[in-house]
Residue frames as qw, qx, qy, qz and C-alpha x, y, z in Angstrom:
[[0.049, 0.061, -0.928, 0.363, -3.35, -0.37, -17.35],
 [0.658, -0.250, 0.254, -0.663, -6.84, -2.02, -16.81],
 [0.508, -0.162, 0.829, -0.169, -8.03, -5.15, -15.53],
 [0.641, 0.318, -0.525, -0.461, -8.67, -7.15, -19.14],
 [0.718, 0.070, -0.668, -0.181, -10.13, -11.10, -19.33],
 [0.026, -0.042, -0.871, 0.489, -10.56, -11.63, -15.46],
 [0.363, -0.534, -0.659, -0.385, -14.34, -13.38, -14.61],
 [0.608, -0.678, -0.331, -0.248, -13.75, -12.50, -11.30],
 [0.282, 0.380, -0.690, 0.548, -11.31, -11.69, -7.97],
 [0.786, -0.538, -0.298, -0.065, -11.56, -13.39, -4.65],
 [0.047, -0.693, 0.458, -0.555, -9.66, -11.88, -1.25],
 [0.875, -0.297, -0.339, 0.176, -8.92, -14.79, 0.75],
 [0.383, -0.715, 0.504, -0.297, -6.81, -15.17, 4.09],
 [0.818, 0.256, -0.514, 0.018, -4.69, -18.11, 3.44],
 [0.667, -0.142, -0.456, 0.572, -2.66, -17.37, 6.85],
 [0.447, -0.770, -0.375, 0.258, -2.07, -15.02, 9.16],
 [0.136, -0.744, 0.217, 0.617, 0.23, -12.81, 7.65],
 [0.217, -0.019, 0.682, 0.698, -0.94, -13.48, 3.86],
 [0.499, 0.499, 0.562, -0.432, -3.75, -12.45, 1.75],
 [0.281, -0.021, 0.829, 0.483, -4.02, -14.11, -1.38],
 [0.491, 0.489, 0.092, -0.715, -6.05, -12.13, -4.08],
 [0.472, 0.068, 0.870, 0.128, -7.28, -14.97, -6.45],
 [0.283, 0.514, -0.266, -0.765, -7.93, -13.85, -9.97],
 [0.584, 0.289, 0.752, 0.102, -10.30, -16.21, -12.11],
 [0.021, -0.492, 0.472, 0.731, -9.20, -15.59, -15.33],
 [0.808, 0.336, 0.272, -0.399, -11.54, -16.26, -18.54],
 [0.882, 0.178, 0.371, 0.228, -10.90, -18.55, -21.22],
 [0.372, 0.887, -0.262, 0.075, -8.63, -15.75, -23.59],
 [0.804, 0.205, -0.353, 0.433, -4.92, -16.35, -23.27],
 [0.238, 0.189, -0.361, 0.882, -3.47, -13.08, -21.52],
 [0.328, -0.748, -0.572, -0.068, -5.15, -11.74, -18.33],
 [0.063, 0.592, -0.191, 0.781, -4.26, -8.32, -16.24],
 [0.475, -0.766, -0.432, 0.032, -5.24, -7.18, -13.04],
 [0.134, 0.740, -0.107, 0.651, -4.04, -3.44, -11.90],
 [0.622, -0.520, -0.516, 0.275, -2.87, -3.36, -8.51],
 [0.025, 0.778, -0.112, 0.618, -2.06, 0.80, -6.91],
 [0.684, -0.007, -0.499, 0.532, -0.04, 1.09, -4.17],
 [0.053, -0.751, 0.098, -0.651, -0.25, 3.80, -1.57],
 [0.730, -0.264, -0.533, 0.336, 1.14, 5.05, 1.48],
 [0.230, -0.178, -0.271, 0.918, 1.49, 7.65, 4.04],
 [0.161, 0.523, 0.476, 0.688, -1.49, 9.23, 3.17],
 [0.115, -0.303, -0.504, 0.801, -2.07, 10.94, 6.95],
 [0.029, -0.436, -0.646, -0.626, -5.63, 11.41, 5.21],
 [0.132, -0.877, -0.449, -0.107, -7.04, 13.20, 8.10],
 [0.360, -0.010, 0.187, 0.914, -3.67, 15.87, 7.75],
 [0.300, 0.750, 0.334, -0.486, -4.58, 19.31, 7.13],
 [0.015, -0.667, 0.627, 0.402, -1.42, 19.07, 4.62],
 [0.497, 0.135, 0.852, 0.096, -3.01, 15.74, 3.16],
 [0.397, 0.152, -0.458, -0.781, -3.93, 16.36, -1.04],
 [0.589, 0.121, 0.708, -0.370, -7.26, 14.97, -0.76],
 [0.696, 0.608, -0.103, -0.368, -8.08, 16.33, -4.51],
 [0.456, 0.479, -0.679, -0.318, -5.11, 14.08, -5.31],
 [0.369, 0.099, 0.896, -0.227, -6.51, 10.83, -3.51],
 [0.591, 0.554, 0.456, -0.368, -9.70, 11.36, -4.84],
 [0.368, 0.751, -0.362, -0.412, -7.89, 11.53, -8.32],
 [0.356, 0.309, -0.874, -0.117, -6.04, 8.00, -8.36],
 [0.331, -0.028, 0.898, -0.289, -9.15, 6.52, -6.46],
 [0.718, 0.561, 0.168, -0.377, -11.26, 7.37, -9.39],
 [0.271, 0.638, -0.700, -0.175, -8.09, 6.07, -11.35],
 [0.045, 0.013, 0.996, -0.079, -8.46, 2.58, -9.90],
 [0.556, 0.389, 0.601, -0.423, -12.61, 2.65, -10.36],
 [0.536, 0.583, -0.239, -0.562, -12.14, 3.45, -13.77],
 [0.386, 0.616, -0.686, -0.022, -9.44, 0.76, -14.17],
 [0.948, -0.151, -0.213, -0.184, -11.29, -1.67, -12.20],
 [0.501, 0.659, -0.441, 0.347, -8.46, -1.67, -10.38],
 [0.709, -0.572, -0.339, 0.235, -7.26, -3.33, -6.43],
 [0.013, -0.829, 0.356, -0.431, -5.51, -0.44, -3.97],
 [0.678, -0.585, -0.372, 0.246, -3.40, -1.96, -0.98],
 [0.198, -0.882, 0.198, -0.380, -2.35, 0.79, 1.41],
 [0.756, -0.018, -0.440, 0.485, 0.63, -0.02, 3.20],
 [0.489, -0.505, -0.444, 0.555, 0.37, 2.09, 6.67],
 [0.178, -0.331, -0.078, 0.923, 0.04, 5.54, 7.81],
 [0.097, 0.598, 0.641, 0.470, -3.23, 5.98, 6.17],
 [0.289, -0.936, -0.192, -0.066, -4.25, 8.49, 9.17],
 [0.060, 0.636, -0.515, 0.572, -2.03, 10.92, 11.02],
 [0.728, -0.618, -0.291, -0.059, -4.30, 10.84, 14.60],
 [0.556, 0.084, -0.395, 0.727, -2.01, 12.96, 16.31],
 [0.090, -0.404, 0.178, -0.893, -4.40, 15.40, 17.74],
 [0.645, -0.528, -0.511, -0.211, -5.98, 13.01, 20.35],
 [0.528, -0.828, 0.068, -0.178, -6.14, 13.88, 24.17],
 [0.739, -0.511, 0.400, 0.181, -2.57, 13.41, 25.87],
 [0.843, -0.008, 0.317, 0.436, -0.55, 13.23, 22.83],
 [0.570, -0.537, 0.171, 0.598, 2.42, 14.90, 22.73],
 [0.183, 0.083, 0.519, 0.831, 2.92, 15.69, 18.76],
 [0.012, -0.730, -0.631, 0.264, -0.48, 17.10, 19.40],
 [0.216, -0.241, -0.054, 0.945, -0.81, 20.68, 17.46],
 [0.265, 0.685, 0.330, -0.592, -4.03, 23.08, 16.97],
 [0.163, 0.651, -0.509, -0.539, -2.79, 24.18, 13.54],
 [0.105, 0.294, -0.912, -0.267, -2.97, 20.27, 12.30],
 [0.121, 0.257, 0.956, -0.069, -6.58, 19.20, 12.47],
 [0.022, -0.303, -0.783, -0.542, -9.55, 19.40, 10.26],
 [0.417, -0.179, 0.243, -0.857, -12.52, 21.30, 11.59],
 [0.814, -0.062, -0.371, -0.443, -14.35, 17.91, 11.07],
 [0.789, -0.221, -0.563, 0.107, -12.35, 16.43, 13.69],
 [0.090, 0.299, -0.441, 0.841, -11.79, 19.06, 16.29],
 [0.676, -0.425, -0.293, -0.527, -14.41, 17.27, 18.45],
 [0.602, -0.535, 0.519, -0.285, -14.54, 15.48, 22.17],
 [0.885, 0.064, 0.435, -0.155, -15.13, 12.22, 20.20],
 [0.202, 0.604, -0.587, -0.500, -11.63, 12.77, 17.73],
 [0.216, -0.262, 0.905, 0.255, -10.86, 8.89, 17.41],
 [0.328, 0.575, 0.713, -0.231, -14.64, 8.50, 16.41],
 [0.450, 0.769, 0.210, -0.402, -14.74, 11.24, 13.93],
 [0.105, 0.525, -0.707, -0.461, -11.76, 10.58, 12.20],
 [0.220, 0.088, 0.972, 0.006, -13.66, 6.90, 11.62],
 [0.491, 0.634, 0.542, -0.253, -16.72, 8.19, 10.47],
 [0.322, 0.776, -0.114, -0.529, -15.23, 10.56, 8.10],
 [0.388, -0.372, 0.829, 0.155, -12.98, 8.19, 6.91],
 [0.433, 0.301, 0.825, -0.203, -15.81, 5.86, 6.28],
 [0.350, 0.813, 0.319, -0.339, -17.33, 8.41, 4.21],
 [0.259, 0.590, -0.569, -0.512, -14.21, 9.62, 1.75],
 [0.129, -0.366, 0.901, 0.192, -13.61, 5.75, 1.13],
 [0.638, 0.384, 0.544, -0.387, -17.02, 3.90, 0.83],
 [0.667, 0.561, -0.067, -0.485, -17.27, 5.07, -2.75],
 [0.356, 0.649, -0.658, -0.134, -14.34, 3.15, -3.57],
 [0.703, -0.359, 0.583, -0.193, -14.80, -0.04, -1.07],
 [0.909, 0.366, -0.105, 0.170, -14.84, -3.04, -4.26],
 [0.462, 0.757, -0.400, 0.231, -11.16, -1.36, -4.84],
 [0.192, -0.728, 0.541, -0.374, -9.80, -1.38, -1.44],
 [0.768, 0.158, -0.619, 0.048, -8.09, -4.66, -1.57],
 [0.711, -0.152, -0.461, 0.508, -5.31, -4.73, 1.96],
 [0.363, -0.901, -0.042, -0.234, -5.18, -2.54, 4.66],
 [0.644, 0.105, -0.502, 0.567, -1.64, -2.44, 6.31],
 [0.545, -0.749, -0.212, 0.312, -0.53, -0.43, 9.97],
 [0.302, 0.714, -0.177, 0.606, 1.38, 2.33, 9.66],
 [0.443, 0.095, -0.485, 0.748, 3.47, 3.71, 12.97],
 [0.177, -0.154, 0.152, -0.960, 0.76, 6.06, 13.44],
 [0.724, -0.236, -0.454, -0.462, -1.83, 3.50, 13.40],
 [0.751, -0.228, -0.565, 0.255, -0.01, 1.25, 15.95],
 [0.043, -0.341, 0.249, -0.905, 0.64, 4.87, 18.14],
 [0.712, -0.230, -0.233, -0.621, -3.62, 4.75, 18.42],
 [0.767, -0.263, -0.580, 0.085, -3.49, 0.97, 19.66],
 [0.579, -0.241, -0.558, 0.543, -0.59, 1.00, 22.35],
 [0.096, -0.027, 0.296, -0.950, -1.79, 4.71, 23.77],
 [0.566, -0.096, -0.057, -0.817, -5.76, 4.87, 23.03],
 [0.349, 0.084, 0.917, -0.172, -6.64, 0.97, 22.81],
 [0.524, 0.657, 0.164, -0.517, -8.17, 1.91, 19.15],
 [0.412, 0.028, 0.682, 0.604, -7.63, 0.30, 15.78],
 [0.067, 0.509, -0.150, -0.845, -8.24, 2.61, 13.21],
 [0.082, 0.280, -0.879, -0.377, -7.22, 0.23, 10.51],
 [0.188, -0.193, -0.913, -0.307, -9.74, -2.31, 11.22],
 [0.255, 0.642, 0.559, -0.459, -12.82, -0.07, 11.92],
 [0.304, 0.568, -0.054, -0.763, -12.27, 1.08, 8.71],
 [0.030, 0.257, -0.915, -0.310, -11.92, -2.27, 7.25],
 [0.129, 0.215, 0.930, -0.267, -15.03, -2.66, 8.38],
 [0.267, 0.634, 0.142, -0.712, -16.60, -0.17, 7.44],
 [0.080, 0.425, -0.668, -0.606, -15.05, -0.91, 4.23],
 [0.131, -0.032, 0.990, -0.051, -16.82, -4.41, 4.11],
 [0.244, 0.422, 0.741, -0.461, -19.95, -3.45, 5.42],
 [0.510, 0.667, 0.047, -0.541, -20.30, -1.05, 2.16],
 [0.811, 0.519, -0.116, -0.243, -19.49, -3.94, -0.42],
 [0.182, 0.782, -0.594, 0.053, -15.85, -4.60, 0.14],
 [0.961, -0.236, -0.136, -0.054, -13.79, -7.42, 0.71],
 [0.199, 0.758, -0.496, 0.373, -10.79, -5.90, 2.27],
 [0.863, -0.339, -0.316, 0.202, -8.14, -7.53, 4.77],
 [0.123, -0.962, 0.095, -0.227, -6.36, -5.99, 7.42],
 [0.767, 0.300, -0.467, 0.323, -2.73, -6.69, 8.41],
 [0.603, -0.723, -0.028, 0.337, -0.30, -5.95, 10.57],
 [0.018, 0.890, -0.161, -0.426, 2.61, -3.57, 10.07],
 [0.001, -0.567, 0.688, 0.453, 3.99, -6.23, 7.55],
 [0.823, 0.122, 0.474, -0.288, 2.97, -9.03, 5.63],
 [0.234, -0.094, 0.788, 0.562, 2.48, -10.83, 2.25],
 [0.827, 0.265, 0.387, -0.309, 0.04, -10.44, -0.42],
 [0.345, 0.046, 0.826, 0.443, -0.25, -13.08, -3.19],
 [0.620, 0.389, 0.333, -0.594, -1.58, -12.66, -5.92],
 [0.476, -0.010, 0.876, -0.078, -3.17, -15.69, -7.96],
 [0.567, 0.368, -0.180, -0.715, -4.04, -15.95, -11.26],
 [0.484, 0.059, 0.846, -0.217, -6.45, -19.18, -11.87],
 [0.603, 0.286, -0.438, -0.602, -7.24, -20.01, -15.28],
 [0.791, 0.121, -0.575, -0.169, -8.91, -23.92, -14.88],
 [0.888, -0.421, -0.094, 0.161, -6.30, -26.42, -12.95],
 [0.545, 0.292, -0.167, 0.768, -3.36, -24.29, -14.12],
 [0.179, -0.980, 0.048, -0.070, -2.30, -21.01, -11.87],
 [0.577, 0.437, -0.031, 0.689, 0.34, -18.71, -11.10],
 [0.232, -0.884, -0.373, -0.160, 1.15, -16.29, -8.97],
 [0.579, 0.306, -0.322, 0.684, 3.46, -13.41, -7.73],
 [0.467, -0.724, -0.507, -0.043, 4.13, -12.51, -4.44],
 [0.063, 0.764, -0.125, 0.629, 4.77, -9.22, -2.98],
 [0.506, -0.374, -0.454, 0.631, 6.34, -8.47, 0.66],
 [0.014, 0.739, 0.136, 0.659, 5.02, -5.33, 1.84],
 [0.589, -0.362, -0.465, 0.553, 6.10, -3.17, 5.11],
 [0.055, -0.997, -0.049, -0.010, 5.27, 0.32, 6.33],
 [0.605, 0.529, -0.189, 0.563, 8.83, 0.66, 6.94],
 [0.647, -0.705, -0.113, 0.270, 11.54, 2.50, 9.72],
 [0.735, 0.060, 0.218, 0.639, 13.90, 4.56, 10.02],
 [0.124, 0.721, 0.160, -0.663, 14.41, 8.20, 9.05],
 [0.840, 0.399, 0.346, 0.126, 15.43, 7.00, 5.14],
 [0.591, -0.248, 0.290, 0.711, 18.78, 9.31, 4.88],
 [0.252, 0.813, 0.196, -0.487, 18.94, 12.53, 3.55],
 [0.408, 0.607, -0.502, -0.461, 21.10, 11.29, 0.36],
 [0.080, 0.137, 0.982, 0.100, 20.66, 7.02, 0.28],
 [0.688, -0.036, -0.047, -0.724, 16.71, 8.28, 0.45],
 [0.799, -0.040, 0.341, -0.493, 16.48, 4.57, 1.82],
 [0.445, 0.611, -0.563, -0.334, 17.91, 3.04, -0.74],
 [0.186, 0.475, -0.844, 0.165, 20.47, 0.95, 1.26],
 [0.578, -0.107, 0.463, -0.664, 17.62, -0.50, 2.94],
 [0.892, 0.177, -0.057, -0.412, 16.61, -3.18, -0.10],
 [0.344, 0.334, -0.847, 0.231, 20.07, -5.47, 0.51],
 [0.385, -0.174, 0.555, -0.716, 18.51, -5.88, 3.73],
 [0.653, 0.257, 0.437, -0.562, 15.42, -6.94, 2.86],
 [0.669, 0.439, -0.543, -0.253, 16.49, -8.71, -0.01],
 [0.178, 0.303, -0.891, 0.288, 18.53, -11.35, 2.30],
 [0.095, 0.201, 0.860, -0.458, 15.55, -11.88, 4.88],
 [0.760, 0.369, 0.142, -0.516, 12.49, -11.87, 1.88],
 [0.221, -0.271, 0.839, 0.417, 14.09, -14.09, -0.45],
 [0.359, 0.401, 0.842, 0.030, 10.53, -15.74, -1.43],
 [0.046, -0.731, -0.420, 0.536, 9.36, -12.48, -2.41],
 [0.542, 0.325, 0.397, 0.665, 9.39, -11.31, -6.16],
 [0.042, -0.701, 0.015, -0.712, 8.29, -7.14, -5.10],
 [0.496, -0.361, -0.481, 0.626, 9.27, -5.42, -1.83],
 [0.062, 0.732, 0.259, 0.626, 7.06, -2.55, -1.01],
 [0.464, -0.304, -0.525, 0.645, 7.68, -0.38, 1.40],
 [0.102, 0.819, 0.417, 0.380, 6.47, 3.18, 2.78],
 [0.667, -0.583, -0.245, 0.395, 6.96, 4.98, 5.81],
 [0.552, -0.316, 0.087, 0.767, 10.14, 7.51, 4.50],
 [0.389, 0.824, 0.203, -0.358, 7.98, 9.50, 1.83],
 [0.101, -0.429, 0.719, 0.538, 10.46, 8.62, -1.09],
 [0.715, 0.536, 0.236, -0.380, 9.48, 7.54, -3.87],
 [0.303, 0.591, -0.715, -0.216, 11.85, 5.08, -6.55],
 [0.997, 0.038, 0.036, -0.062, 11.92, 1.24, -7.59],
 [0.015, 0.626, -0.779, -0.045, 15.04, -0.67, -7.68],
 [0.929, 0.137, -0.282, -0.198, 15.74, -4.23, -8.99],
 [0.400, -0.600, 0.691, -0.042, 17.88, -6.61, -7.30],
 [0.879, 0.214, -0.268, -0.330, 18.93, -9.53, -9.85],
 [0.593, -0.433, 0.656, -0.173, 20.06, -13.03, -7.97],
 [0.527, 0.332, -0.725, -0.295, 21.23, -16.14, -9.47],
 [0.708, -0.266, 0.435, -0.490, 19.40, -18.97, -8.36],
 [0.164, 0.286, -0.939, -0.099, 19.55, -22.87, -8.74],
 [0.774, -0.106, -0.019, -0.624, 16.78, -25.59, -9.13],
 [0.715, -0.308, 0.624, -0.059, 17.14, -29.05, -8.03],
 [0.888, 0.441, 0.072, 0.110, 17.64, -30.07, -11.93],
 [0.805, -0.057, 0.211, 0.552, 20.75, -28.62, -11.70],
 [0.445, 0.433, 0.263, 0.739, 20.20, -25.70, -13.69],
 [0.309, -0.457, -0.330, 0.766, 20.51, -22.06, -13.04],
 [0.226, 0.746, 0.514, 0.357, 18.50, -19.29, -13.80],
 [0.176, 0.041, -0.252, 0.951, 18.69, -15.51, -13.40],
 [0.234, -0.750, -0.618, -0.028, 15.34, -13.84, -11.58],
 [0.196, 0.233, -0.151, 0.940, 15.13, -10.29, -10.32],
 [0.252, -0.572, -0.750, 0.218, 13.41, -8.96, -7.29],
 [0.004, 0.633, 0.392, 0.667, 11.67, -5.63, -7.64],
 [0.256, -0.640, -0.443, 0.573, 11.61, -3.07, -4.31],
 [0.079, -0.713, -0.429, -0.549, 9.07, -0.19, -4.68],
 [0.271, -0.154, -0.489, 0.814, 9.53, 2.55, -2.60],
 [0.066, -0.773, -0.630, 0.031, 5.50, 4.32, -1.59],
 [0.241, 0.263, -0.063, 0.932, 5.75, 7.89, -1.47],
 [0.167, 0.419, 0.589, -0.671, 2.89, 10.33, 0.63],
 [0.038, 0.778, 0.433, 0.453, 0.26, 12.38, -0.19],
 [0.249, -0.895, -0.240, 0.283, 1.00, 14.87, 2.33],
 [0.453, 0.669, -0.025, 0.588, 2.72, 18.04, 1.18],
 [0.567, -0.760, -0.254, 0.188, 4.41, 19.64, 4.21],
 [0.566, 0.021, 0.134, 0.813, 7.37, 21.69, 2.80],
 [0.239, 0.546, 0.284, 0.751, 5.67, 24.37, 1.25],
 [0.407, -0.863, -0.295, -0.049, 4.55, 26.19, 4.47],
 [0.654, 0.420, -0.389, 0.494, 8.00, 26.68, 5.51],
 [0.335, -0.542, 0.313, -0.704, 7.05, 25.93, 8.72],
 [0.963, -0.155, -0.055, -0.214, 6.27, 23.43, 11.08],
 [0.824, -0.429, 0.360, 0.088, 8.20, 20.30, 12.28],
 [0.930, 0.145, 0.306, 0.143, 9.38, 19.22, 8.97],
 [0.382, 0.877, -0.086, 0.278, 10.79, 22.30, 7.88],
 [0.351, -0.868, 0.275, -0.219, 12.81, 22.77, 11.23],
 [0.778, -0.387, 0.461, 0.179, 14.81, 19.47, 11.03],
 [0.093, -0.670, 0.510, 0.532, 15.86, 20.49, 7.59],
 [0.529, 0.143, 0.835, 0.051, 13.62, 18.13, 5.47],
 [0.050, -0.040, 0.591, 0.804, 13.67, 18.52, 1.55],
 [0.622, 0.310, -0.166, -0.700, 10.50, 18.65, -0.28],
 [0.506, 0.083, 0.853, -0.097, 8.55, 14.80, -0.52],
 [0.170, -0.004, -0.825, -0.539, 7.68, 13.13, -3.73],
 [0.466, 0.181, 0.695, -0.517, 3.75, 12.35, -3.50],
 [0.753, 0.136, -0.075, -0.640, 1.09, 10.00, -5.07],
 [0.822, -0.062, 0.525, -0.213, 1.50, 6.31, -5.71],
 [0.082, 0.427, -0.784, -0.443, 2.45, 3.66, -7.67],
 [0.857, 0.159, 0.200, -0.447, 0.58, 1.17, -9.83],
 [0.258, -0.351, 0.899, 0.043, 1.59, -2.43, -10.67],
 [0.751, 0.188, -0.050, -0.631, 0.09, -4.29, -13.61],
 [0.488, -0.350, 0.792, -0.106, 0.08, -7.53, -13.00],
 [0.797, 0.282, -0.026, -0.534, -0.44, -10.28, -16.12],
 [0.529, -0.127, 0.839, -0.003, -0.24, -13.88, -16.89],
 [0.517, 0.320, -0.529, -0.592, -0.21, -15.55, -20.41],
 [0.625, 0.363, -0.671, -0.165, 1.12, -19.01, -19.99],
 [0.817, -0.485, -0.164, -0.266, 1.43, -19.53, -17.05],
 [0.843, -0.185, -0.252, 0.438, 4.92, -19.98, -16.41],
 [0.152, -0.809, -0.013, 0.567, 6.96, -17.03, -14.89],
 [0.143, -0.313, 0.426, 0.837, 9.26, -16.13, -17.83],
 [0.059, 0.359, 0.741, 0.564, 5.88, -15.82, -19.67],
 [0.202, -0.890, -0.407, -0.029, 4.14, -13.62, -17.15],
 [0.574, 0.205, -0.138, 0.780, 4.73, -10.19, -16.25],
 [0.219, -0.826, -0.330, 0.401, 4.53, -6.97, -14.33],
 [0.332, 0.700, 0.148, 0.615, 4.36, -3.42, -15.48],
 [0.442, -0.301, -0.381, 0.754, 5.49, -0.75, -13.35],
 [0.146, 0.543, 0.114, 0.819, 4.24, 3.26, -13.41],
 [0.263, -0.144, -0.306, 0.904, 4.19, 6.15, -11.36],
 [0.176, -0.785, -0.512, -0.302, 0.86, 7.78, -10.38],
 [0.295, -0.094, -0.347, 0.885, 1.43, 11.90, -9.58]]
């Protein structure tokens, strides 16, 4: 996977819950554009693999590649007054009066190198925690932050759309993804599964459904027979991507997760090459693989 015959990408805000990454493709026939998925990464965790972040974010610089994060990028459970609060779960770099402030600077500082990459920012439960208790958006002080060091990232809310647009001339194309931190505890043998019927019925427009939130970690295809006003039917197939973490919390055999009887979590990400020949759909396509 790298990004191959593109002059250029543009992050636009077409609406309020879309953000339409606009690939100007050069004159060759076939273009690319890598997109990496991640989620959960509770990146200021003491149980957060940083050496494997910093591994698939040098994976997308190499590969010229776009990251959106779909929620739960921070923990931020170890601020004044909150309850899941434990000593034993925060960084020496943020064991300060000013937590919600150092987790933002440090932040600032793992990610910077990577800002170009960092395409979408989603909310994660723990992010929206921060808001309705502290009156603090994580998310979009780091979007800024992002911004301010080259990026051209957009921040959602805990769900959205992005699109992305490949523009070759007056012709274009484009597939569009439904992404959602996600709910739920995700079942300790459906791992979530049963969830993409669901969300098949009420995304319909939506040719990938990503989701995060349960630390699982598996794609499934749903394929639908549709009908065009000519009359004729076609068969199409929608694509749900389940985000795994980065945090490793099993092996301590201790702690919360251990005590409610919670297996051992897939972690790292998924990437999603995205390319366009012809311009029509049964001539473009998406690759799928599994970054561990």
């Amino acid at each position: 996977m790298e990004r191959f015959n593109v002059e250029n990408v543009e992050i636009t805000r077409p609406g309020p819950n879309v953000t339409r990454i606009k690939v100007h493709c050069g004159s060759k026939d076939a273009s690319t554009l890598p997109v990496m998925l991640t989620a959960d990464r509770h990146w200021d965790n003491p149980k957060s693999d940083h050496a494997l972040q910093l591994k698939h974010l040098e994976w997308a610089k190499e590969r010229d590649a776009l990251i959106v994060d779909v929620g739960d990028l921070f923990c931020a459970m170890q601020g004044k007054g909150d309850r899941r609060a434990s000593k034993g779960d925060i960084r020496p770099e943020h064991d300060t009066p000013n937590y919600l402030g150092a987790l933002s600077k440090t932040a600032a500082e793992f990610f910077e190198p990577y800002a170009k990459h960092m395409a979408v920012f989603f909310h994660g439960n723990h992010e929206t925690s921060v808001i309705k208790h502290k009156e603090y958006d994580l998310t979009d002080r780091l979007s800024h932050d992002i911004n301010r060091a080259g990026g051209q990232s957009q921040k959602m809310g805990y769900s959205g759309f992005v699109q992305v647009q490949f523009i070759r001339g007056r012709a274009s194309f484009s597939w569009t993804m439904y992404c959602a931190h996600g709910s739920g505890g995700g079942g300790p043998v459906t791992k979530g599964v049963i969830g993409t019927n669901r969300r098949a019925v009420f995304q319909p427009d939506a040719d990938l459904v990503a989701t995060g939130h349960i630390h699982e970690s598996w794609v499934m295809e749903i394929t639908r027979e549709r009908v065009l006003q000519s009359g004729q039917t076609y068969i199409d197939t929608q694509t749900h991507i389940q985000i795994p973490t980065y945090k490793e919390e099993y092996l301590s055999h201790k702690g919360w997760h251990v005590e409610r009887g919670a297996p051992p979590k897939p972690m790292g990400a998924w990437a999603i090459e995205f390319g366009c020949h012809r311009y029509r759909k049964r001539e473009s396509e998406y690759q799928i693989m599994r970054l561990k």
